[in-house]
C-alpha positions in Angstrom: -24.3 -9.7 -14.5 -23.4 -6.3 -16.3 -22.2 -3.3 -15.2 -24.8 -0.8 -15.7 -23.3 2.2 -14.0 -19.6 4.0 -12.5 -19.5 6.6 -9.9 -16.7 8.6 -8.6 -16.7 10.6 -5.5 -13.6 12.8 -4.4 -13.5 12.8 -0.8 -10.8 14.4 1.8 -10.2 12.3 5.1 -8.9 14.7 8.2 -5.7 12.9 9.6 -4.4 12.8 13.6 -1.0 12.8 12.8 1.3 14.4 10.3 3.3 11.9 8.4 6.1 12.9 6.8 8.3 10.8 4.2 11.0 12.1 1.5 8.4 12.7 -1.3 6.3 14.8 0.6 4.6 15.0 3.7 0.5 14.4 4.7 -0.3 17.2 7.3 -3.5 17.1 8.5 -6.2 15.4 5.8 -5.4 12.6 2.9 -7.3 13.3 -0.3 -9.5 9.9 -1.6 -10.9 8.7 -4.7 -13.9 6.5 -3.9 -15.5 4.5 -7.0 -19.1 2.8 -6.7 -19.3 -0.1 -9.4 -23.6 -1.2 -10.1 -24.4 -4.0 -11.7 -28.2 -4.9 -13.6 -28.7 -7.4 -10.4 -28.4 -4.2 -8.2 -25.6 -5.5 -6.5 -22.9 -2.6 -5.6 -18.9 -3.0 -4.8 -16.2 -0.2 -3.4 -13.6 0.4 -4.5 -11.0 3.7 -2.5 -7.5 4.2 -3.2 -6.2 7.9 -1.8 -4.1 10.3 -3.4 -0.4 9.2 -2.8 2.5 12.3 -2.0 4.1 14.5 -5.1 7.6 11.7 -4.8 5.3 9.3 -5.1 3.4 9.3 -7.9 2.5 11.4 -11.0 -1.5 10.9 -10.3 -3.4 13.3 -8.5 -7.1 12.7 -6.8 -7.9 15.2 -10.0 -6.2 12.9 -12.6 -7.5 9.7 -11.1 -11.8 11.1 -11.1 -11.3 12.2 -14.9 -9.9 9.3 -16.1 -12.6 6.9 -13.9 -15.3 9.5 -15.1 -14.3 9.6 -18.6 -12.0 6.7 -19.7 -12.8 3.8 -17.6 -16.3 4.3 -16.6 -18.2 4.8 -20.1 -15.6 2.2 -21.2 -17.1 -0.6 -19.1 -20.9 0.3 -19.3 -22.7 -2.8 -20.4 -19.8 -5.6 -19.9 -20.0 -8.8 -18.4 -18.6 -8.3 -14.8 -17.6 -12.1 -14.6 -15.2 -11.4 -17.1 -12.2 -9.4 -14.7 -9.3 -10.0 -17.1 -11.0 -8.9 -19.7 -12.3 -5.9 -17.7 -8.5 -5.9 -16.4 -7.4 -5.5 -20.3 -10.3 -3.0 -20.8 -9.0 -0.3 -19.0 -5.4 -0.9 -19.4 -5.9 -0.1 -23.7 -8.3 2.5 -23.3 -6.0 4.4 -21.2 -2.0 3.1 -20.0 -0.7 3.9 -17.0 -2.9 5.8 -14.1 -2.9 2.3 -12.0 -3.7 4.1 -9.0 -7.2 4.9 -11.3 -7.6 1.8 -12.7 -7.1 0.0 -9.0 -10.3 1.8 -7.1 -12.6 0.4 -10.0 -10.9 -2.6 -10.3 -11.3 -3.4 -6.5 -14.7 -2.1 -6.5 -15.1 -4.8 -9.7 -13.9 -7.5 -7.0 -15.9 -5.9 -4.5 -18.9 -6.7 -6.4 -18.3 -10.2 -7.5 -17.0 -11.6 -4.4 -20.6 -10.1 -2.8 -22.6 -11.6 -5.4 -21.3 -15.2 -4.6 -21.9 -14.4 -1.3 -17.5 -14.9 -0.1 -14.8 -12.8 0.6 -12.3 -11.4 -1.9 -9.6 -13.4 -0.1 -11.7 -16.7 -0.9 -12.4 -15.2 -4.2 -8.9 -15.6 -4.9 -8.0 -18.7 -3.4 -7.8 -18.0 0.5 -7.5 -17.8 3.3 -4.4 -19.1 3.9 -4.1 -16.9 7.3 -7.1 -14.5 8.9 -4.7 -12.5 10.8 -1.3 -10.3 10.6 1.1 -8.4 12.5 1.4 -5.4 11.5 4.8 -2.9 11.5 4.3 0.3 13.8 4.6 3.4 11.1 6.5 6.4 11.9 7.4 8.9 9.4 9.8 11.7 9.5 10.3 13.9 12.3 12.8 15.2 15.4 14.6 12.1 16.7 12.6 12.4 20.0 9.2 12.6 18.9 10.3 9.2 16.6 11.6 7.7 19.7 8.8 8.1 21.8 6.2 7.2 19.5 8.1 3.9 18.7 8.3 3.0 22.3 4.7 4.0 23.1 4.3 1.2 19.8 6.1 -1.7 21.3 4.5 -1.0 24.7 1.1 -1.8 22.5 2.1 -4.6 21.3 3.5 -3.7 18.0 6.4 -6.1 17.4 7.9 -4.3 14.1 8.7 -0.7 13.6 8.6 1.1 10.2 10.7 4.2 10.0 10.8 6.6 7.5 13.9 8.0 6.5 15.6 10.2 3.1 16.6 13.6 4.0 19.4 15.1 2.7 21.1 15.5 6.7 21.7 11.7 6.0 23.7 11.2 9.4 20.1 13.0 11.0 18.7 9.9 9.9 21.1 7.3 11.1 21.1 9.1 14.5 17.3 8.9 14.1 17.3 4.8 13.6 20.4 4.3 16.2 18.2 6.3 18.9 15.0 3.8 18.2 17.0 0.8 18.4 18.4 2.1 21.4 15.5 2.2 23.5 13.4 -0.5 21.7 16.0 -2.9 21.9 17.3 -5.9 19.9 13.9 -8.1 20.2 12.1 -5.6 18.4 12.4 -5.5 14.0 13.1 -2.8 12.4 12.2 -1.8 8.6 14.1 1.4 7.2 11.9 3.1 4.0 13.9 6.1 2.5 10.9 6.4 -0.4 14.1 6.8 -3.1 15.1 10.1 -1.5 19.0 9.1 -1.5 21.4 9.9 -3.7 23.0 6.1 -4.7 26.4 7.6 -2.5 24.5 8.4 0.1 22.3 5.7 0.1 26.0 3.6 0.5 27.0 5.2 3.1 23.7 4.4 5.2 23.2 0.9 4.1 26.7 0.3 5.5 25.7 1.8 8.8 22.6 -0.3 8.9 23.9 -3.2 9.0 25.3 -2.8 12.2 22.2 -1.8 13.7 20.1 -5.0 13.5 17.6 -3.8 10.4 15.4 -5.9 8.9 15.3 -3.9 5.5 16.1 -1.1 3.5 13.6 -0.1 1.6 13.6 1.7 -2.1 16.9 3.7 -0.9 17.1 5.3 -4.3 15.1 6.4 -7.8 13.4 3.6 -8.7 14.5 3.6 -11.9 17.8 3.3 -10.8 18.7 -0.7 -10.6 22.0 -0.4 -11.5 22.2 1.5 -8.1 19.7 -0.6 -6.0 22.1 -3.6 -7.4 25.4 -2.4 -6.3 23.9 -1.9 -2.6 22.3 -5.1 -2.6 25.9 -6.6 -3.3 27.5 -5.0 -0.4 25.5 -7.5 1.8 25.0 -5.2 5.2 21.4 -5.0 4.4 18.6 -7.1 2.6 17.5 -4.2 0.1 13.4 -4.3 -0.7 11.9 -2.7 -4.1 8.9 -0.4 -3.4 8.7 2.3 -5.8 10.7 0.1 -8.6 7.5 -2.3 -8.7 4.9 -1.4 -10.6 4.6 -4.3 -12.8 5.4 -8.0 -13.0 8.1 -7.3 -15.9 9.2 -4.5 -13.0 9.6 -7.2 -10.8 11.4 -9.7 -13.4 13.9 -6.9 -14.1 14.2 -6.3 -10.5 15.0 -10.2 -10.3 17.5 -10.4 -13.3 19.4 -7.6 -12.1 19.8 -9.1 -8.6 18.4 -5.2 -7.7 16.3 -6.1 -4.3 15.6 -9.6 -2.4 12.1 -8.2 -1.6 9.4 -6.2 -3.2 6.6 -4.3 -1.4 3.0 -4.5 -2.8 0.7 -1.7 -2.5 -2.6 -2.6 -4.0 -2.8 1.5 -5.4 0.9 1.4 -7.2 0.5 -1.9 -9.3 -3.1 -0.9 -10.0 -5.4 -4.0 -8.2 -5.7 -7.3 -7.5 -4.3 -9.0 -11.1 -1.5 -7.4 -11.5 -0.5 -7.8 -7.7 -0.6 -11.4 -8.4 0.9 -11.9 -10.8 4.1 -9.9 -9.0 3.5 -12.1 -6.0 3.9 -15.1 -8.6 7.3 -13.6 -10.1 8.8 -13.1 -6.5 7.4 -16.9 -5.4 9.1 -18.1 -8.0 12.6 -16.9 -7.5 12.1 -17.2 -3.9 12.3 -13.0 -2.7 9.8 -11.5 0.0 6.8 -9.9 -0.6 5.3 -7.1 1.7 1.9 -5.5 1.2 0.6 -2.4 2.7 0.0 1.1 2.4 1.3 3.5 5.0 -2.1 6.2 5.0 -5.3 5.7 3.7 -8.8 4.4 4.9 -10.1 1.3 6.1 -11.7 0.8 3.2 -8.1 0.3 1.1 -6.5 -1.1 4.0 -9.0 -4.0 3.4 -8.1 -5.0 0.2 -4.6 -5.3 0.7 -6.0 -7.5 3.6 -7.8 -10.0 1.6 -4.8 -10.1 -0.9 -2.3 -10.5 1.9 -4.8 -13.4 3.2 -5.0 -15.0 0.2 -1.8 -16.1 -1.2 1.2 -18.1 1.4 4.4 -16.5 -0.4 3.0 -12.9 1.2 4.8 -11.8 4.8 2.9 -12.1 7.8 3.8 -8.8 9.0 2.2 -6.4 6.9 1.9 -2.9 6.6 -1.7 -2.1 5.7 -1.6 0.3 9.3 -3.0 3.5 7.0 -6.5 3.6 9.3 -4.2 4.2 12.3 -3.2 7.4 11.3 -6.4 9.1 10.2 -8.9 11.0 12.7 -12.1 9.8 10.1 -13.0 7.2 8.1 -14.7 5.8 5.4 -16.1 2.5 6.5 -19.0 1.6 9.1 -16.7 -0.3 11.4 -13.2 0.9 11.1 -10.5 -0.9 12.0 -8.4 -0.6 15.3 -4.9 -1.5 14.7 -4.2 -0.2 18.6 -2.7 -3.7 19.3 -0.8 -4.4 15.9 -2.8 -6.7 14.1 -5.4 -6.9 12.1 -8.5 -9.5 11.3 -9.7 -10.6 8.3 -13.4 -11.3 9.6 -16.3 -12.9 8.0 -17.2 -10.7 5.7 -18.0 -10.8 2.5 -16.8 -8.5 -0.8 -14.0 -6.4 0.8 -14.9 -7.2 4.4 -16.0 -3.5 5.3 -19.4 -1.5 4.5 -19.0 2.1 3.2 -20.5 4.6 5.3 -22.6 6.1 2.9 -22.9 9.4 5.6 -19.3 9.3 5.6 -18.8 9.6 2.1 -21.1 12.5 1.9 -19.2 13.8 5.1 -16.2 13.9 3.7 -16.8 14.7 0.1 -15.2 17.4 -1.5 -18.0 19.8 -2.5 -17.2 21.6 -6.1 
């Protein structure tokens, strides 16, 4: 089976909430790349990975559709599509970095296998060891009331994890922000803390030591990710377990993160380490020295939040409490049957490829016209 053809579509998805973070904020749409792999057996796969915030990363939704378009694409024309590492290896030489590029065709390269043997990606890649998760109750920045409300109206869903987002400069804002949700969720409740690197390392001090008396599960990425030395010293203080996020990219990321003692846990989104290889072989590194892996994205469509749920499904190192909760936040989508993530979980289902259909009226819906 050979891939005869790539498509790209740029597509913007209206959102019903704004969700803010340090490195930027979404107000009221998130920005998609959605990439159609065919093959000569006319089978078709997905693949959708949206435009991440500024802070985030140095890829934009224009970036991402040239380099599909005009690297990757003509670069796989005619290949064997069993061949996935050698697709994987493909794309990485004929154009480094842009993983968040190279993950929405090489999901949509999964997407198409998995569908022509008739399974799942999850069983494609050894699973399921689970078909459900709990999932963490995002909340990004805002006034200390609206946070608190929201988490409560969370936990009074069902949600038994809460996600804040912190990493303004007003650092005690922030604290008094986390104390006031643990305050009226109460101690049964976990609660992750994700500053998206937007502390300064003595700031970032100065709120891990506050956080451990508050009962937090983890602090994640507090500073640069580049900056080990400084993700190091605050996993030595011991007040909080400290989890890598924007430090992973790679599984020599994660090795470093491991020799340096940097993190005990490292976050997987699908988009960041660019698809379903590379995120394995991370998960691999972390099993192996025995640290916690989370996957999940925070925004996007149900479409990406479905491949982080077959990978999450597949592999028994992977926390049970993900954070694939993106769907939640948007007021469209991209797939026939979204998911609802109203009572904090989510299914893996029975079907096959990516588990989700792309509404094809949706994608033309939402497409950004020229």
């Amino acid at each position: 089976m050979k891939i005869v053809k790539v498509e790209a579509y740029r597509v913007s998805i209206p959102t019903n909430v704004k969700y803010a973070e340090a490195g930027g904020t979404y107000t009221s749409f998130v920005r998609s790349l959605v990439v159609r792999v065919h093959t000569d057996s006319g089978i078709k796969g997905t693949g959708d990975v949206h435009e991440s915030v500024p802070g985030y990363t140095a890829e934009t939704l224009d970036t991402m559709y040239a380099t599909v378009t005009k690297s990757y694409g003509p670069a796989l024309i005619g290949a064997e599509l069993e061949a996935v590492e050698a697709l994987h290896k493909t794309m990485r030489e004929c154009r480094r970095g842009n993983s968040f590029a190279r993950c929405a065709v090489e999901m949509a390269i999964f997407d198409v296998l998995a569908r022509s043997r008739k399974i799942s990606i999850c069983s494609m890649l050894g699973g399921p060891v689970r078909t459900e998760l709990s999932l963490v109750g995002g909340i990004g920045i805002d006034e200390t009331d609206v946070v608190v409300k929201r988490a409560g109206a969370m936990v009074a869903a069902g949600y038994r994890t809460i996600k804040l987002k912190v990493g303004r400069p007003e650092i005690q804002k922030d604290l008094a922000m986390v104390r006031a949700v643990r305050k009226a969720i109460g101690d049964d409740v976990a609660i992750r803390v994700d500053a998206n690197a937007g502390y300064s390392p003595v700031d970032a001090m100065i709120v891990a030591r506050a956080l451990g008396d508050l009962n937090i599960e983890h602090f994640e990425q507090p500073v640069a990710g580049e900056d080990f030395t400084a993700m190091a010293r605050l996993l030595s203080l011991g007040a909080v377990s400290i989890m890598a996020d924007e430090s992973v990219h790679t599984a020599q990321d994660a090795i470093r993160i491991i020799q340096e003692k940097a993190a005990d846990g490292i976050k997987i989104k699908i988009s960041k380490v660019g698809g379903y290889i590379e995120a394995r072989r991370i998960i691999d590194v972390a099993e192996a020295a025995g640290i916690k892996v989370i996957i999940g994205n925070g925004i996007c469509s149900s479409i990406e939040a479905a491949s982080e749920l077959q990978l999450a499904c597949a592999y028994p190192h992977v926390c049970p409490v993900a954070e694939m909760v993106g769907p939640a936040k948007l007021a469209g989508d991209l797939a026939e049957k979204p998911f609802d993530l109203s009572s904090g979980s989510i299914q893996l289902g029975n079907g096959i490829g990516l588990g989700v259909e792309l509404a094809e009226s949706r994608l033309e819906q939402y497409a950004i016209k020229p």
